[in-house]
N, C-alpha and C positions, 0 to 999 in steps of 0.2 A: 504494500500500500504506500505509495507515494504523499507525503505531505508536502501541504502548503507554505512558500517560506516567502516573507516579507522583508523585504529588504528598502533601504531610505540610506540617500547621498547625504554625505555631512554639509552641502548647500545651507547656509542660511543665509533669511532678508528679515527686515524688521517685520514680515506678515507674516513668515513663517519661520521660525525659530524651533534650534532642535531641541527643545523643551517640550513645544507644541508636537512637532512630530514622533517624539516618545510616545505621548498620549494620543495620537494618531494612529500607529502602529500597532498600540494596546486594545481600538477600536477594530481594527480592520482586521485584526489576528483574532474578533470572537471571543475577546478577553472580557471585555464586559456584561456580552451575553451572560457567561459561565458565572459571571460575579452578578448578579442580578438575578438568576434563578436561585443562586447557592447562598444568599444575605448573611453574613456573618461567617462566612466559609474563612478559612486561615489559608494565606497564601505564603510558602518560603520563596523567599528572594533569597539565590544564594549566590556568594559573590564574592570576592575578594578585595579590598581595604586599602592595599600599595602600602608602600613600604619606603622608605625616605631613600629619592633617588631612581626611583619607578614610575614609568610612566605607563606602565602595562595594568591599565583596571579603569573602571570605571569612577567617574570623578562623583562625589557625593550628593552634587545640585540635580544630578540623574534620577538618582536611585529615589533622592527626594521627593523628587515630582511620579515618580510609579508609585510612592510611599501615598503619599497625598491623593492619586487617581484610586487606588485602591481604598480607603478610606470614603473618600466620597462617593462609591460605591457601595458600600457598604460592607463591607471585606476587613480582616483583620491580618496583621500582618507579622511578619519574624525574619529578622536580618540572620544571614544563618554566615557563616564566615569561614572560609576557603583558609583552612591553615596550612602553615607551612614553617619552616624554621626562617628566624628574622636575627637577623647581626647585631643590627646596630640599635632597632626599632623596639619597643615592646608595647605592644598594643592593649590594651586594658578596656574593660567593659566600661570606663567611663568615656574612652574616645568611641564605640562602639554607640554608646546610647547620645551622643550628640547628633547622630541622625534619625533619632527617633523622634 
């Protein structure tokens, strides 16, 4: 069975910002359906955080705004966190809940 995949150019203008097309993407991928049948359903976002010196993850203003789209959906959420050994860095549940 082949699935559906959606994909969006990192193009931005001031009418259409990748902000906006996060939440575009979330529309068009059936994501809201799913979240509107299922009210209060728990969705993991899981993801990985970067690490001082990385530019491989996703930046926090993202996740924020999927954080936020799910909410005002009615959905509940859990930042779930891609570990891994960190050098220099030590991540702690209080930089973790600063995007909650």
């Amino acid at each position: 069975m082949k699935s559906e995949v959606y994909f969006s150019d990192l193009r931005a203008s001031a009418r259409r910002n990748l902000l906006d097309k996060i939440e575009r993407l979330m529309e068009k991928g059936g994501f809201d359906d799913i979240l509107k049948k299922n009210r209060g359903a728990l969705v993991a976002i899981k993801l990985h955080f970067g690490e001082k010196g990385n530019t491989a993850f996703i930046r926090p203003v993202y996740i924020r705004r999927i954080v936020d789209h799910i909410i005002k959906l009615g959905g509940n959420h859990s930042l779930l966190m891609q570990t891994h050994f960190m050098q220099e860095q030590e991540v702690t549940a209080y930089h973790i809940s600063e995007l909650q």
